[in-house]
N, C-alpha and C positions, 0 to 999 in steps of 0.2 A: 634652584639657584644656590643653596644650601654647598653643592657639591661643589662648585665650581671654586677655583684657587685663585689667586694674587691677581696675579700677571694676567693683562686683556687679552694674549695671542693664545695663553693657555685655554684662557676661558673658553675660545672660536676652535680650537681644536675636541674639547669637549664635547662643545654643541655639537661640533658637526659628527664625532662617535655617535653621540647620542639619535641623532637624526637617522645616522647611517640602520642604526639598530632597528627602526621603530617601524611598522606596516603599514602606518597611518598617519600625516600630520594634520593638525585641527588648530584653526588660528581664531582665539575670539578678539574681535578689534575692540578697545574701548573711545576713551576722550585722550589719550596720552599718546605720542608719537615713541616714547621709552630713551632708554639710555644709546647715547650715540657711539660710533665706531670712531677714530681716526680719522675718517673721511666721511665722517656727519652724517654717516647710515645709522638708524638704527639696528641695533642688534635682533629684534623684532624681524623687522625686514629682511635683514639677511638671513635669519633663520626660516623665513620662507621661502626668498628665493632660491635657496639650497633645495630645502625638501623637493621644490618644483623642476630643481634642476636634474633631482637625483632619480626623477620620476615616482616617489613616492606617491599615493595617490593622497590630494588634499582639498578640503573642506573649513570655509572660512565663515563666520557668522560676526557681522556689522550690526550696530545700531540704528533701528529706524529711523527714530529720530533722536540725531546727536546733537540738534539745538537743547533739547529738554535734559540735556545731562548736566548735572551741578556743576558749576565756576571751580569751586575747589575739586573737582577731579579731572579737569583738561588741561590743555598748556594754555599759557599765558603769554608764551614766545610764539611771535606770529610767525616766524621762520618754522617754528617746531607744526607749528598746525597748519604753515602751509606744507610740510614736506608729510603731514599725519592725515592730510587731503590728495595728496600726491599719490600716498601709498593706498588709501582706501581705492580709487579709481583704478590703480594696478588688481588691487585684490578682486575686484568686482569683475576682473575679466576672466575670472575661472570660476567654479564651481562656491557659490558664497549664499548664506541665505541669514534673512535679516530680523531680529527680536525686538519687542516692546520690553519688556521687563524681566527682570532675572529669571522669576518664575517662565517665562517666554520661553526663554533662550533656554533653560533642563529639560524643557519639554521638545523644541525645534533641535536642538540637538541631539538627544535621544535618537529619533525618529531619524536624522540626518546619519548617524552614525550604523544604527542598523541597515538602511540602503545601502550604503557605502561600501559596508562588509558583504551584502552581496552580490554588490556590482561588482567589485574588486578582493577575490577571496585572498586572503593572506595566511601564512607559514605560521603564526604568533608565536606564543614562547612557549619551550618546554622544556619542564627541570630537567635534570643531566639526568638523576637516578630514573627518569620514567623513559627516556629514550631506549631505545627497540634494536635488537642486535639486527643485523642486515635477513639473518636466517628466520631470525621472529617474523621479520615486516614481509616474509614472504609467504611463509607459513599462513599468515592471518589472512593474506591476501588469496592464497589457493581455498581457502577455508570460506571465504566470502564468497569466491566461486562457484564453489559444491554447494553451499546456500542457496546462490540465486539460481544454478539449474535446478536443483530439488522445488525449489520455490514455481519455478516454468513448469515444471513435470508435472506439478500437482495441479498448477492453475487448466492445464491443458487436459489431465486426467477427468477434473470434474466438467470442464465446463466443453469438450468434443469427444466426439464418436472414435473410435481407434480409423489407424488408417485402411481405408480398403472396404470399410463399412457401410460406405454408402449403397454397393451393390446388393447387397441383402437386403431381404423383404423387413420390414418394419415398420411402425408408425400405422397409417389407415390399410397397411395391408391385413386380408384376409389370410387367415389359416384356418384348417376344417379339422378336427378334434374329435376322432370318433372313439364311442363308448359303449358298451355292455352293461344292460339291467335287467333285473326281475319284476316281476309286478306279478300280484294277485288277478287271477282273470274268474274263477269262480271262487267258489269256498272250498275246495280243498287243490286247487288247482295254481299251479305257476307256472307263468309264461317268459321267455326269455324273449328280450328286443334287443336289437343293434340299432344305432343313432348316429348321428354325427351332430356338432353341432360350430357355428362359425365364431370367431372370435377374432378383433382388432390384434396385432401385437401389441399396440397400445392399451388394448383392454388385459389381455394377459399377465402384461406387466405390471399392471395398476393393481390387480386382484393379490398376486403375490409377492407384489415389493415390500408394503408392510412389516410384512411376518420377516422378512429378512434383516431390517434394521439392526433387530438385535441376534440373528441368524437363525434359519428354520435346516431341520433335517426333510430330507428325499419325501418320506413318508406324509408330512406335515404339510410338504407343496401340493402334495396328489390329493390331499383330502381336503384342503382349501378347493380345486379348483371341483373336485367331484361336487362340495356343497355346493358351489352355482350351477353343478350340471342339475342336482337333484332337484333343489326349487324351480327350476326350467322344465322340467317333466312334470311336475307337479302340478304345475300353475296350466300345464294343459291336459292333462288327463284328470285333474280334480284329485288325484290321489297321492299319497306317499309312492315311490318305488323302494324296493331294497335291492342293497348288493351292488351297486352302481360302480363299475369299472371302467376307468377310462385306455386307452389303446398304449400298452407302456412304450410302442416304437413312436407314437405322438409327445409322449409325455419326455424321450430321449432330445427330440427334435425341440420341442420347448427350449430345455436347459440349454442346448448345444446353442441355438439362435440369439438364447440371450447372453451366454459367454459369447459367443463370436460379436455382438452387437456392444460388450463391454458395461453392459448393467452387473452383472452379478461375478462371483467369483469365490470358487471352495474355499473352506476356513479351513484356518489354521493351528487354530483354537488350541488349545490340548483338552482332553477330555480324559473319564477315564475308560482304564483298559474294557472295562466291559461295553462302553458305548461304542458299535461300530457302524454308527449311522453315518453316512455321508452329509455335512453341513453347509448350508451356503450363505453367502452374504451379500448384499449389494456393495459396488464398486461409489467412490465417491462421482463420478457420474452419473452413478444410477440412480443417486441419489437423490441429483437436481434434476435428473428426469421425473422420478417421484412424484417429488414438490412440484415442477409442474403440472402431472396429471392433476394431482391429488389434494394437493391445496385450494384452501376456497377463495374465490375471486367474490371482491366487493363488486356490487351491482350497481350498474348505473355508470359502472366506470369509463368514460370514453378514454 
């Protein structure tokens, strides 16, 4: 009120700047009907029913109970408190909600004003020096874009199969994995065997994901899977074998199944010049395939 000048018609021009300005009006009623207009409105009043009229969106908070409000804060002029019962009854046909005590009314308001803003989102204020050249707000805008596909590409990377992957064998399918070993047959005697032996791609994958986490070379794959060939021979001939080689056009069809299947993928790493191993790594899909297999599940779990 501070701002406002002399003259009453100045004053109504103000308000109503002021009104025009603002994304939100918020009326709290008390025990007073306020200073009147020319034609015995309050200025109260009319300053709401502008906001209402300008479509502002508005939110009004009455006294529950305004018998319990002290004598020295209502009117005394029964014309004023019938026209401050007039306007409550106007106010109550819109959006209004009603407090016991100040403390009440910081807390019901609060709460009423956050709703508010998200029922009804508004423009609010921004300083001149922070507004955005037209080339900026576009910029930020394509920028947010390339965000949110990166952000789908990735979500999509970890969590499905590429396309077209369905048709490939995987999961409880069989593959037959044949290999080459030696074994002791007398005491100075060595015998050579061929084998095959069956494996899940599920199981395949579980054996060698692991080691790719933090990326394994060619070599490091093959001698992972040769140790489960070995203790598999073992565990039925009662003996060590040596020399156990597995079938490298098998070991080709591995990798090729799990690239095409989207688990794993050559690094890119740099190394140095003298390392010319071949590296691989799993894909963040293969990841959460992984974790699937490989993680341990609580028991009992329904």
């Amino acid at each position: 009120m501070e701002l406002f000048p002399a003259a009453n018609e100045d004053q109504w021009t103000l308000i109503k700047e002021l009104i025009d300005s603002c994304d939100y009006y918020l009326l709290i009623v008390g025990g007073r009907y306020g200073s009147l207009n020319s034609d015995g409105i309050s200025y109260t009043q009319m300053e709401y029913q502008y906001a209402v009229s300008k479509g502002i969106p508005v939110i009004s908070f009455t006294p529950a109970n305004p018998e319990e409000i002290p004598v020295g804060k209502t009117d005394k002029d029964p014309e004023k408190l019938k026209k401050l019962t007039a306007f409550l009854d106007l106010v109550q046909q819109k959006m209004c909600k009603s407090f016991q005590n100040p403390q009440d009314l910081g807390s019901v308001a609060s709460r009423s004003i956050i709703k508010l803003i998200k029922k009804h989102p508004a423009i609010g204020w921004i300083r001149a020096n922070n507004l955005t050249s037209e080339d900026s707000s576009k910029e930020i805008l394509d920028l947010r874009k390339q965000v949110d596909e990166l952000k789908n590409r990735l979500y999509k990377q970890k969590n499905f199969a590429p396309p077209g992957s369905e048709g490939l064998e995987q999961g409880e399918d069989i593959f037959e994995l044949k290999y080459h070993y030696t074994e002791k047959a007398w005491e100075s005697m060595v015998k050579a065997n061929d084998g095959s032996i069956e494996f899940t791609w599920d199981e395949i994958f579980s054996i060698l994901s692991p080691l790719m986490v933090d990326e394994a070379s060619e070599p490091r794959l093959r001698d992972e899977i040769v140790k489960v060939i070995r203790e598999q021979i073992k565990d039925k001939k009662d003996h060590r074998p040596a020399n156990v080689e597995i079938n490298g056009t098998d070991f080709q069809t591995i990798k090729v199944q799990m690239i095409a299947l989207g688990l794993i993928e050559k690094s890119d790493k740099k190394r140095s010049i003298n390392d010319t191993e071949v590296y691989w790594k799993i894909t963040p899909f293969g990841e959460s395939k992984m974790m699937s297999l490989k993680a341990l599940k609580r028991k009992n779990l329904t």
